[in-house]
C-alpha positions in Angstrom: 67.5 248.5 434.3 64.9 247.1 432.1 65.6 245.8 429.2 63.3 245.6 426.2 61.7 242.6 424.6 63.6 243.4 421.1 67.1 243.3 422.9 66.3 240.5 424.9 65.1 238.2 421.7 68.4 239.8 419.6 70.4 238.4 422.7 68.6 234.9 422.8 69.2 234.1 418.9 72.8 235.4 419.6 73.3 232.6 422.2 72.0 230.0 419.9 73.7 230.7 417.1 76.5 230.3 419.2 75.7 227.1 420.9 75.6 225.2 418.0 79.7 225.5 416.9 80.4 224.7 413.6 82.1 221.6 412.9 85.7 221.4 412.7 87.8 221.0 409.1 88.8 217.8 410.4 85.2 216.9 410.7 84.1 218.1 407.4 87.0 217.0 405.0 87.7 213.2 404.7 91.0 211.8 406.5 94.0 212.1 403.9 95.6 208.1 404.7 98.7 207.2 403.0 98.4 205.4 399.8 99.2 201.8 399.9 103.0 201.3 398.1 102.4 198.0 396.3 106.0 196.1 397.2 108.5 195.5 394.3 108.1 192.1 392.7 110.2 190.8 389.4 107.6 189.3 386.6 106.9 185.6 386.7 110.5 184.2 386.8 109.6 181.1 384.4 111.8 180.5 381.5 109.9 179.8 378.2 110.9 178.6 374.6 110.2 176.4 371.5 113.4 174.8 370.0 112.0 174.3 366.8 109.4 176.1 365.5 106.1 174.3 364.5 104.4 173.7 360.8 100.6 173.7 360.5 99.5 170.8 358.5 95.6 169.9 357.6 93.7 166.5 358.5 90.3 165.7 358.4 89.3 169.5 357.4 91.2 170.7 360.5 94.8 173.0 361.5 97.1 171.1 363.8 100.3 172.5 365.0 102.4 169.9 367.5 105.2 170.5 369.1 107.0 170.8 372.6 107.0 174.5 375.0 110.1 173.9 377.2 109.4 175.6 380.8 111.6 175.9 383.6 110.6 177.5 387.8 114.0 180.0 388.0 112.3 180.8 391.3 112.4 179.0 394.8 108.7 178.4 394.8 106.5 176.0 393.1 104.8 177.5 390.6 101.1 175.9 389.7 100.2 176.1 386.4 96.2 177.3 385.7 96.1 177.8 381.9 98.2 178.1 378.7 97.0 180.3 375.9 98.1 180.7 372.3 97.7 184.3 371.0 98.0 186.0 367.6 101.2 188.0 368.2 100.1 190.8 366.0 96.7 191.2 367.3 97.1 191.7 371.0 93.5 192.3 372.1 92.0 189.8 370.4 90.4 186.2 371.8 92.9 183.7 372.4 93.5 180.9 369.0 93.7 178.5 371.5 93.1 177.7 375.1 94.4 174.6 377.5 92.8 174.6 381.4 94.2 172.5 384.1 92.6 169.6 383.3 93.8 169.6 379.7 97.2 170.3 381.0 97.3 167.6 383.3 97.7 165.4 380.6 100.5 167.0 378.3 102.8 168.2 380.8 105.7 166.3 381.5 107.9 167.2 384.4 111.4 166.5 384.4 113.3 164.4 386.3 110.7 163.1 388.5 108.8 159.4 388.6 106.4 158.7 391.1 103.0 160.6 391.5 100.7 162.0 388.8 98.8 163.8 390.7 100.2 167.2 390.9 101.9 167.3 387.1 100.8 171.0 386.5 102.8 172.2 389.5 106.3 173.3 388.7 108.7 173.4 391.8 111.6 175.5 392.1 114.6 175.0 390.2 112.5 172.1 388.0 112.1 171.9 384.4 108.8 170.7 382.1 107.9 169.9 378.9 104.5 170.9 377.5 103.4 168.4 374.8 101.1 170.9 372.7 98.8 170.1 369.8 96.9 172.7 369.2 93.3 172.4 366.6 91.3 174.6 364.5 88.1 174.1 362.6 89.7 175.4 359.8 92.8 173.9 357.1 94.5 177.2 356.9 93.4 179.4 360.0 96.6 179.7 361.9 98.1 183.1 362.1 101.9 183.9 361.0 103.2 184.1 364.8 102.0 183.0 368.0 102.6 184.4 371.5 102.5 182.2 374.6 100.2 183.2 377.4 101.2 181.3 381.0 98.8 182.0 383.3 99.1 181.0 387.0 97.3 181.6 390.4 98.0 185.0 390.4 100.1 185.8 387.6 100.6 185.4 384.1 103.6 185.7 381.0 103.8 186.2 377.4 106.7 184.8 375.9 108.2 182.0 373.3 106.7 183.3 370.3 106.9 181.2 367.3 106.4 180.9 363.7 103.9 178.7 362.3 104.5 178.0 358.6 108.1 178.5 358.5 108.8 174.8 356.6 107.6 173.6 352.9 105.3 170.8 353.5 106.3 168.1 351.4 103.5 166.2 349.2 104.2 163.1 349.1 103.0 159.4 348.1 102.5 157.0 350.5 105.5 154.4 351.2 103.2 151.7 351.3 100.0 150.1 348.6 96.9 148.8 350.1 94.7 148.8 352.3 93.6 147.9 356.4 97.2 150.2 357.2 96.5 151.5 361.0 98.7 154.6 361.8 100.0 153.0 364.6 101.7 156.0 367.1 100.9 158.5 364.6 100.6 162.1 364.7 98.6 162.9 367.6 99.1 163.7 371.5 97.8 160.7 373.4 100.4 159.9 376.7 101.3 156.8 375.4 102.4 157.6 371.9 106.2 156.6 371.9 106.8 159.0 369.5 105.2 161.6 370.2 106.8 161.8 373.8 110.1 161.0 371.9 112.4 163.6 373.3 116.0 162.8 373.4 119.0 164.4 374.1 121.7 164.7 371.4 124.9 166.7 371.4 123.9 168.3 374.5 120.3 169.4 372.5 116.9 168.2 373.0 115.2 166.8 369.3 112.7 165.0 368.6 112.5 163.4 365.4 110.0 161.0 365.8 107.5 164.2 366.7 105.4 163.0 363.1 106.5 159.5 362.2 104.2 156.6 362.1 104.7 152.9 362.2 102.4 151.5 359.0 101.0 148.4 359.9 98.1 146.2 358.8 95.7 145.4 360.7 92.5 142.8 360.7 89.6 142.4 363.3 91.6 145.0 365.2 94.7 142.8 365.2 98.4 143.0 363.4 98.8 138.9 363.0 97.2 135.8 362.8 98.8 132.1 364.1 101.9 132.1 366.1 102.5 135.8 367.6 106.3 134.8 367.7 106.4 133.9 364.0 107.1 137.4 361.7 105.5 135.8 358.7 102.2 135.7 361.4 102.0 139.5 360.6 99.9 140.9 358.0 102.4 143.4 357.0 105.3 141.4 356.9 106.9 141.6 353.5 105.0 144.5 352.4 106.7 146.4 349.3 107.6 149.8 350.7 108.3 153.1 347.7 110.1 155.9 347.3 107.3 159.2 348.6 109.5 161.1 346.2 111.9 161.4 343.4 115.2 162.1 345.4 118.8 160.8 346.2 119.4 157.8 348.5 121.6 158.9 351.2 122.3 156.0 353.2 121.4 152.0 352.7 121.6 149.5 355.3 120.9 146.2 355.0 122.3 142.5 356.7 120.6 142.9 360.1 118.6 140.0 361.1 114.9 139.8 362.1 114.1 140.2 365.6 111.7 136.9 367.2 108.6 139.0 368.0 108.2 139.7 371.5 106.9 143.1 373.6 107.9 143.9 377.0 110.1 141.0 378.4 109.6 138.9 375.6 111.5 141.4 373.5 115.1 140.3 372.7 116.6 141.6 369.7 118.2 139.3 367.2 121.6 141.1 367.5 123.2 143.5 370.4 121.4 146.7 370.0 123.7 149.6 369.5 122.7 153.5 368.9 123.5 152.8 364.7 121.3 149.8 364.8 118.1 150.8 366.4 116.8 151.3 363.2 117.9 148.4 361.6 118.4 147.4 357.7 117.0 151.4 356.5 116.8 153.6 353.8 117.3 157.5 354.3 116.0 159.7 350.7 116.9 163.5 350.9 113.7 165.4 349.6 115.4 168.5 349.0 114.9 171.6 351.3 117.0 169.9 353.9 114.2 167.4 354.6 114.7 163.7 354.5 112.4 160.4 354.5 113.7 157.7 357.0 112.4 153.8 356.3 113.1 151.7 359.7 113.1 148.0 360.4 113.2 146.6 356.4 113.3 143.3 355.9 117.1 141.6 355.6 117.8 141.1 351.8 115.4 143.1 350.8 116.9 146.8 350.1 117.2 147.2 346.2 119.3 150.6 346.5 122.4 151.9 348.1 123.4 155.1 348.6 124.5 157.6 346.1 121.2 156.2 343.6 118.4 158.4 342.5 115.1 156.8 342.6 111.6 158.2 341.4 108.7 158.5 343.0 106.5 155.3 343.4 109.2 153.3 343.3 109.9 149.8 345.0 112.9 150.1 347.5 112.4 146.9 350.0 110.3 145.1 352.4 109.3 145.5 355.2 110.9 143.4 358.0 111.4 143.7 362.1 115.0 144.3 362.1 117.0 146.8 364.6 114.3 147.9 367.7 111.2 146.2 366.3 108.9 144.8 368.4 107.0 143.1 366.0 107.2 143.7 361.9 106.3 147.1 360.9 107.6 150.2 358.9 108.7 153.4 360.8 108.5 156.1 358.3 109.6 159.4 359.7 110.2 162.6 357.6 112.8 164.7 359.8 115.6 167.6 359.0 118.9 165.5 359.3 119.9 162.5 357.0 121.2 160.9 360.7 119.0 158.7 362.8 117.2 160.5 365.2 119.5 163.9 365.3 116.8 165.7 363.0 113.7 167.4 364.4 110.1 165.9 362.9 108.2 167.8 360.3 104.8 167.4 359.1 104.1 166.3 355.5 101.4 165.3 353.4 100.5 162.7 351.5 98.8 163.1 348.2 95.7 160.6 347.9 94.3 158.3 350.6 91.1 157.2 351.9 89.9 156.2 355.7 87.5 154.0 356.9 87.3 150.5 358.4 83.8 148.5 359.0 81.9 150.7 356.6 84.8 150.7 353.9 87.7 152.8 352.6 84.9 155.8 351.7 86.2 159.1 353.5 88.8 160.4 350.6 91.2 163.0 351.5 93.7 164.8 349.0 97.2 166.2 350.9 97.0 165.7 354.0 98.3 163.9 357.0 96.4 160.6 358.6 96.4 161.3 362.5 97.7 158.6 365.4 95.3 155.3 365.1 93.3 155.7 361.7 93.1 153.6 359.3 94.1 154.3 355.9 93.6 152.7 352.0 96.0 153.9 349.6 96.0 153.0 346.3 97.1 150.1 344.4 
């Protein structure tokens, strides 16, 4: 049979058509996998609070808040600290105040319980507890917000937590408790490691405090040094007898006096004049309440010198002893510590401010400031 050219060229396209077989659904439509199930996991398991909330204070045309950030691992792993943050706790999405990297970190992180190596201080094992030593600084006298949220931040994780109040306290204005000039604020506000008060944590009735958190230890200083002659002879001390005042009009609370002076001596050569016992670390003192459950402390006076007992009401500016190196005095000084207990060291440290004083050294007394706080190491004038 013959077929025709038409049929035979329908046939031909038929067969190609066919030959080329159209991919399958599976080909054409992407593979459906499983979604990835991310596993379970609890949130950071680090425990984080402030046991006393902190009180901006201004120095030097500057906000400071100090004060301690308690952290503990409840996990079984070490946990490596990368960064803290301090956050305005009403404005979530905005920059953080205040920012601390590892390196910062290294240095105010204290972890409990352990001696030995420094080098990994920013890594908190299981089980362990630290102490972060914060002071925080802004460019500005009143820039701090109302409350501030922690930010932890880790390898791979972070937590918000310990949020805290910043200007919960009345600052107290106040005058200085010593007249003069060439005073160094020796361990003064401040966060260097080895500021003994600063780092002055204790444990008391089963609480950690930490009244020594703002005090200073007033002494004079010359050519960078606190005496001239014999180092062993109190009288060899520039500040040694110093008049110390009242900072306020208030009530004497407590008024110690008959405790010798300590030979001075630092390190070895320290051996206090009398047995030291827990109520004589300060030796001869003076305690003023302030009113709004603060109270001035006065440390290491001079014996003989106290011209008040408790129960008195003194005024502001004036004389209430000497200054001496009685109780745990290495060398003559006056501790002056503002706290919120009239007992010695049971209270937690508060800020104050003091109403006139100028700072300078080689150049003179020119740099005036008008309530604020001197910071750890300057040195102050006040007036006559």
């Amino acid at each position: 049979m013959k077929i025709s050219n038409h049929i035979l060229s329908f046939i031909t396209c038929v067969i190609l058509i066919f030959s080329f077989r159209a991919p399958s659904v599976a080909q054409t439509l992407p593979s459906k996998k499983t979604p990835t199930t991310k596993p379970f996991s609890f949130p950071l398991q680090m425990e984080m609070h402030v046991l006393s909330d902190p009180t901006s204070f201004p120095s030097g045309q500057k906000s400071f808040l100090i004060y301690e950030l308690y952290l503990t691992n409840f996990s079984t792993s070490a946990i490596s600290l990368r960064g803290i943050e301090l956050r305005d706790t009403n404005n979530e999405n905005s920059s953080p105040i205040v920012s601390f990297d590892t390196l910062q970190l290294h240095n105010m992180i204290k972890i409990l319980g352990v001696n030995g190596s420094k080098d990994n201080l920013t890594t908190i094992g299981g089980g362990q507890s630290a102490i972060v030593f914060i002071e925080a600084k802004l460019n500005n006298p009143l820039s701090f917000p109302d409350k501030i949220t922690h930010r932890v931040i880790t390898e791979n994780d972070s937590l918000d937590g310990a949020v805290i109040f910043t200007h919960k306290r009345k600052l107290q204005i106040l005058k200085p408790p010593v007249k003069g000039t060439d005073w160094i604020a020796a361990d003064g506000p401040g966060n260097s490691v080895d500021n003994h008060h600063r780092r002055g944590v204790i444990i008391l009735n089963g609480r950690a405090v930490n009244s020594r958190r703002f005090a200073i230890d007033w002494k004079k200083v010359k050519d960078s040094l606190s005496f001239s002659g014999n180092p062993r002879d109190v009288h060899s001390y520039f500040c040694y007898g110093e008049q110390v005042f009242a900072v306020a009009d208030g009530k004497i609370i407590a008024a110690n006096d008959g405790l010798p002076d300590n030979i001075p001596g630092h390190g070895k050569e320290f051996h206090p004049a009398v047995p030291l016992t827990f109520g004589k670390l300060a030796g001869n003192n003076i305690v003023i309440e302030l009113g709004n459950g603060q109270y001035a402390h006065y440390m290491h006076l001079q014996p003989g010198s106290v011209r008040v007992k408790a129960g008195d009401h003194v005024r502001k500016g004036e004389i209430l002893a000497k200054i001496g190196n009685s109780g745990d005095a290495r060398e003559p000084h006056l501790h002056f510590e503002v706290t919120t207990s009239p007992m010695l060291l049971k209270g937690e440290g508060l800020p104050y401010l003091i109403d006139h004083y100028r700072l300078g050294f080689q150049q003179g007394f020119t740099e005036v400031h008008h309530n604020e706080l001197p910071k750890e190491k300057e040195i102050v004038a006040f007036r006559e």
